[in-house]
N, C-alpha and C positions, 0 to 999 in steps of 0.2 A: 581136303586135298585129295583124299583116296590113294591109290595104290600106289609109291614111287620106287623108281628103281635108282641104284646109288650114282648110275652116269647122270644123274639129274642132280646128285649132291657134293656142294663143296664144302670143303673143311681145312680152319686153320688156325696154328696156336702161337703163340708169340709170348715171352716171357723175358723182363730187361729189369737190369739191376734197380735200385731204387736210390736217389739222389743222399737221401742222408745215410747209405749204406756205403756209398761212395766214399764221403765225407770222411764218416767214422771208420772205414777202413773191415766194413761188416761184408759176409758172400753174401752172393743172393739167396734168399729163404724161400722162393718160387718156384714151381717147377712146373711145366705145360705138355700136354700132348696130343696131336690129332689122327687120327687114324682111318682109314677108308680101305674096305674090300669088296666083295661082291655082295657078301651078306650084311653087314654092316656097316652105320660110320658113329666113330666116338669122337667125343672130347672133353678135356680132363684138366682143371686146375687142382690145386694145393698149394697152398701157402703157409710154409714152417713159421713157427711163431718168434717174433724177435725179441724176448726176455734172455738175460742171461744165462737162465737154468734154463733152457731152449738150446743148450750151446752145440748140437745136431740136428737143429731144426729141418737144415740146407739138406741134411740128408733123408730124414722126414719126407717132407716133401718129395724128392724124388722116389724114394720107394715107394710114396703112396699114387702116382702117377704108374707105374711102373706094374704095380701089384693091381689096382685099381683096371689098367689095358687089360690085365692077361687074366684076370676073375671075367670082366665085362665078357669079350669072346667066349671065353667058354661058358658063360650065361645062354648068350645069343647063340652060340651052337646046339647046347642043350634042350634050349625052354622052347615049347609049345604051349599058346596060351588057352587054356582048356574051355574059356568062355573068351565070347565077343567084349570087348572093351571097348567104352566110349572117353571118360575120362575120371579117373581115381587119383585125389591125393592121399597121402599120410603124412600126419605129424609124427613128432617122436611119441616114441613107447610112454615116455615119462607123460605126456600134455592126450594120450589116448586116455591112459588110468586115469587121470582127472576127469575126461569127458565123462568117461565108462558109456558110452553110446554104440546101439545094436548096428554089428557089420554086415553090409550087402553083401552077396556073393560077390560079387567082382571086390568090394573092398579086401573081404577076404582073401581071394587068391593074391590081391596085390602085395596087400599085408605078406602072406606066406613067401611070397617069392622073392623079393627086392628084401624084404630082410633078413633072409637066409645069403643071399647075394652079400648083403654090406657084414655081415659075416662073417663071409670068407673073405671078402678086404680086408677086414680086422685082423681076422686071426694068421691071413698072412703076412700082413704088416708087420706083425710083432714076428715072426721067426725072422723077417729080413733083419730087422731094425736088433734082435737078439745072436745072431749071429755077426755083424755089424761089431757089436759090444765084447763078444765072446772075442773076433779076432783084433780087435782096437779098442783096447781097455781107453779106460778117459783116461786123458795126460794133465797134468798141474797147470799147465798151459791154456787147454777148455775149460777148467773150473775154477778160474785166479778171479773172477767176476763173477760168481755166487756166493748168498749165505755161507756159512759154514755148517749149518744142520742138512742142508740140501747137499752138499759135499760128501757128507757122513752117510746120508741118505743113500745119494751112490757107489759111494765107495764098499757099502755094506748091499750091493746088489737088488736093492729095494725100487721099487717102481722106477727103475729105470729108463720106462717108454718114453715119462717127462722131455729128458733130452731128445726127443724127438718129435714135438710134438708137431704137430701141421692139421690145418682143412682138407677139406674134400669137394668138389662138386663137378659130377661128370654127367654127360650126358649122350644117350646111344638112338639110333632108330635102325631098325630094319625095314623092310618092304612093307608089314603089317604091324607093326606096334611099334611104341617110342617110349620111353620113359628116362628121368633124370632125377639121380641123388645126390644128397646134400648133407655137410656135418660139418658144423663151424658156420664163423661167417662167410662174405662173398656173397655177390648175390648172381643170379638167374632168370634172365630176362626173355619173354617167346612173344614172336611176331604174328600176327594173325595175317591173314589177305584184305581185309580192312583198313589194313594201317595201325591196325591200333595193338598194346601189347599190354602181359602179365608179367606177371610172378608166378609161375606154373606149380613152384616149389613151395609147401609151407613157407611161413616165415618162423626161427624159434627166438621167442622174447629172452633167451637164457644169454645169446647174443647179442651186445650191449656194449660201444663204445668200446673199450681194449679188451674185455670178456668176452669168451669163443668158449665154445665144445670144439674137442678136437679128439684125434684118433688116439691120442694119450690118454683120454682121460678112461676111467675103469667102465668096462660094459659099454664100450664106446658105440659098440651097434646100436643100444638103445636110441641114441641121442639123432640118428640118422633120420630124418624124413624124405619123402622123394613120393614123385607123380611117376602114372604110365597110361599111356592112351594107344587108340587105336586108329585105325585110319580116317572117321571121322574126326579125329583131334589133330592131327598132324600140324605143327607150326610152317609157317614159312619160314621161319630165321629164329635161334636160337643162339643167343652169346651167354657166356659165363663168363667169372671175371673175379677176381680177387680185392679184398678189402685194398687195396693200394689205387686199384682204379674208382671205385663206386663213394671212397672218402675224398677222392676227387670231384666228385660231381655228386653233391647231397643239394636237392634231396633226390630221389631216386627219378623222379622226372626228368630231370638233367641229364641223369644216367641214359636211361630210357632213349631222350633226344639224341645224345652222342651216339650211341648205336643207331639210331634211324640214319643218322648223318652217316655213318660206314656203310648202312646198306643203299642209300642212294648215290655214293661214293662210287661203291663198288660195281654199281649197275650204269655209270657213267663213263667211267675210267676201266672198267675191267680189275680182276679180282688180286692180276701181279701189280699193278697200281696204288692198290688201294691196301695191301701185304706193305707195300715198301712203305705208304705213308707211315702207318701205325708203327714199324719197325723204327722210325723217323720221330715220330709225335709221343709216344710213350715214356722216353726217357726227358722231355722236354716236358711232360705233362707232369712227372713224379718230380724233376725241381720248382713248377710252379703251385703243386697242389698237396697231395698229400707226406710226398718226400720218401716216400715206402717203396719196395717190390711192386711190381706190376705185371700182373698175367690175364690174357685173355686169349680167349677161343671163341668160336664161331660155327655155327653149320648151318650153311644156306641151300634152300631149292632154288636150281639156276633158274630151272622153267620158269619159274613165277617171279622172278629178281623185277623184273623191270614194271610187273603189275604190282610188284610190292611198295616199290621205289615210287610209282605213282602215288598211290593209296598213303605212303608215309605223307608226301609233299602238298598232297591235299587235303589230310587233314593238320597238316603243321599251319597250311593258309587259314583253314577253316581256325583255329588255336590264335592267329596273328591278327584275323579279322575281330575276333572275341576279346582279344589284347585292346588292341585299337579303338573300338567300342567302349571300350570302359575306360582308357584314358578321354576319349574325346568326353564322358561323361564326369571325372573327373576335372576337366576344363572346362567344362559350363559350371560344373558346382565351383571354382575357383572363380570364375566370373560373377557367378550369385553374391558368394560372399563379398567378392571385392565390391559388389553395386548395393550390397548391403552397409558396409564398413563406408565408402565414401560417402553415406546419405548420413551413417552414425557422427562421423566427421562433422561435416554440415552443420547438423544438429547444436554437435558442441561446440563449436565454432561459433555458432550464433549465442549460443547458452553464453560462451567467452568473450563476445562483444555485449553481451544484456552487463554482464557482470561488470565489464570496465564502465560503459555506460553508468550504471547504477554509480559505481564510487567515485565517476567524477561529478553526477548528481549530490552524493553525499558529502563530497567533500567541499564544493559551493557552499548549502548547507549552513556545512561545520562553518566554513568563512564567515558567513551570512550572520550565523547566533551569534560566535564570537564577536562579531563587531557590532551588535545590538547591543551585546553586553556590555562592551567596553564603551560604549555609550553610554548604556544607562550609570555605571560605575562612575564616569568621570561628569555627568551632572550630578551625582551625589545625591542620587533620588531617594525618598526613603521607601521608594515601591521595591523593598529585599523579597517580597517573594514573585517577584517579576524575574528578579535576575538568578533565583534560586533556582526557577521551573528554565530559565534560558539554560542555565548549566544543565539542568538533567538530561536537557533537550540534548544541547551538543554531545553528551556521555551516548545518549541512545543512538546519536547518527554516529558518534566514532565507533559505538560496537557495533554494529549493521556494517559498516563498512568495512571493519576488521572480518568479519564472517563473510563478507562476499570474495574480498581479498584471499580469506583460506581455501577459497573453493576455486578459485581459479588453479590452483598449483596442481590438483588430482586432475582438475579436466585438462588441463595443459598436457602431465604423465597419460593420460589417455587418450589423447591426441598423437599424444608418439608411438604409445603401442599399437595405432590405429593404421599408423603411418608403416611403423615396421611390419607387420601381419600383408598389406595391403605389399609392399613389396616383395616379401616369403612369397602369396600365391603370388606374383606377376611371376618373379623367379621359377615358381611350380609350373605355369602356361610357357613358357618358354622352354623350360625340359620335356613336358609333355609332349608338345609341339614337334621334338626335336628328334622323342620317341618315337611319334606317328609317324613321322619322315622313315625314321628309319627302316621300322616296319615296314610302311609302305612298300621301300627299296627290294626289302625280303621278300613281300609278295610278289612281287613282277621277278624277282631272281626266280621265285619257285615256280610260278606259271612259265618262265621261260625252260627252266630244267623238266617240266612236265611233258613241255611239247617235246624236246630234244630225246626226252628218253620214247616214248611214241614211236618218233621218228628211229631211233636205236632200236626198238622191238622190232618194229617193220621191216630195215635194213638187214636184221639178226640174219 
């Protein structure tokens, strides 16, 4: 991207209660922030945790929004970055000691700097969050919904941070460098000019399903990972977002998608537009999906909005055409099998006419001996072993005939299974079908928002 100035950048955060918080009569545990000056733009989720022993989470969060703005600036007023940066991640302290792998300079400086930053997050969080406690002791009230050893825990002044615990993950850029940090869940998503996006952030596997690192827990800077680049790395669009939106859209592709969907939103409707939607669709997203708090930020280069919005939409076609491809391949293999299954059909069909054929050969036959027999029985012949070999005879054709008779009842049952499978795919070509339709429709929506936005650049 190279060198940008902050009239090129917009920023914005948005944070709404969460439906089962509603419900349950619970505040919201979220808390959001964006920020823009001359030298700077931030922005800042935290997500207090909703356990009981949590029961300050709601303020958590906010202080760690709050303490997180005013560490950030005086960061970026401070720091001068002493080497050129092109782009450096860091995991946590804990997942480095396992690597034990030799640091570049630039890793180095990064290392020293963003973790002396999350830091002074910490260590201010905890005076806020201990002053907090110093003038509003806990009331019987906050802790009627905990253990009772967690209770004892508090009341005896002991790791008190607990009730407050909450995530982190903000992100800054100035004119020549950018970087963003992380601790807990949430995830952190960066748009390239491509279309195409990352995870800029580590991921930490410690982060699992209702399990988070959080600014509670002991030595919590350890647990902190975070990226910083330079002007060759600059994103076009970066969102953050709290566990209530991204358990909304798993898997993170999903995720990914609905953010491209904001930023070609935004580049079509303009940015108070596409504010009011989310303001609008977020509270209606948390009672269809995750049921939790919901915070999200954003920082976009307008300059490049509408080349971004292109680059999204073309390769979402390129993604729809890859789709399509493989259902249409999909439908020929359902056509194989089905032209495979009605020739098995066929088959035993015929197999199931030889069979009746046969038993009603055999059962003639049977007619046939028996009445030889009974012939010879009523002249009273003394050729007995005439009529001896006639019985064995009829015994052989009524067991032949009984064994063809068994075999009709499996090929029959396999006839039907033949029959059911054989409507399964028609049913599978017919959804397919229904999918490529729809697709299709997708692509001509997106080739027609492509041209419009063009036309929107032009116009600007």
């Amino acid at each position: 991207m190279g060198l940008i100035t902050n009239k090129n950048i917009h920023v914005f955060n948005h944070t709404c209660i969460g439906a089962s918080h509603i419900k349950n009569g619970i505040v919201c545990q979220d808390a959001s922030i964006s920020y823009s000056d001359e030298s700077c733009n931030i922005i800042i989720v935290s997500d207090g945790h909703g356990s009981p022993k949590y029961f300050r989470s709601h303020k958590g969060s906010a202080y760690a929004v709050e303490v997180a703005l005013t560490q950030i600036k005086r960061f970026v007023k401070e720091y001068v970055p002493k080497l050129q940066i092109d782009f450096v991640q860091r995991s946590t302290l804990y997942d480095q000691d396992n690597e034990n792998l030799p640091l570049s300079d630039q890793e180095n400086m990064v290392e020293n700097v963003l973790r002396r930053l999350c830091s002074s997050i910490v260590s201010e969080w905890h005076i806020k969050i201990e002053n907090d406690w110093g003038a509003n002791p806990p009331t019987d009230e906050e802790m009627a919904n905990i253990p009772e050893e967690t209770k004892e825990m508090f009341k005896s002044g002991n790791n008190m941070a607990k009730a407050y615990g909450a995530t982190l993950i903000a992100f800054a850029q100035t004119a020549t460098y950018w970087f963003a940090i992380h601790l807990g869940d949430g995830k952190c998503i960066a748009f390239s000019k491509d279309g195409g996006w990352t995870e800029p952030i580590p991921w930490d596997p410690k982060c699992f399903l209702n399990i988070t690192t959080s600014l509670s827990d002991e030595h919590s800077e350890v647990y902190f990972r975070f990226c910083m680049g330079g002007p060759s790395s600059f994103p076009e669009a970066i969102f953050i977002g709290s566990d209530g939106i991204d358990n909304s859209y798993p898997p993170i592709e999903r995720l990914a998608t609905f953010y491209g969907l904001m930023i070609r939103l935004a580049a079509k409707n303009g940015f108070e537009a596409i504010e009011n939607d989310i303001r609008d669709f977020l509270p209606r997203l948390s009672a269809q999906g995750s049921k939790d708090d919901m915070s999200v930020a954003y920082w976009m280069n307008v300059d490049s909005i509408y080349d971004l919005a292109i680059a999204i939409a073309t390769r979402t076609i390129g993604k729809k055409q890859a789709e399509i491809e493989s259902l249409q391949n999909k439908g020929n293999l359902a056509s194989e099998q089905i032209q495979q299954i009605e020739t098995e059909k066929i088959i035993l069909i015929q197999e199931l006419e030889s069979y009746n054929q046969a038993i009603n050969e055999l059962s003639a036959k049977v007619v046939l001996a028996s009445k030889e027999e009974e012939n010879r029985s009523t002249k009273n012949s003394p050729i007995q072993n005439i009529i001896h070999t006639m019985k064995t005879k009829i015994k052989q054709i009524s067991s032949a005939m009984y064994t063809k008779s068994e075999a009709i009842e499996p090929t029959l049952n396999k006839i039907e299974e033949l029959e059911t499978t054989i409507n399964s795919l028609s049913n599978q070509q017919v959804h397919v079908r229904e999918q490529i339709d729809a697709l299709t429709k997708e692509i001509v929506d997106l080739k027609a928002s492509i041209i419009n936005l063009k036309q929107f650049k032009k116009n600007r």
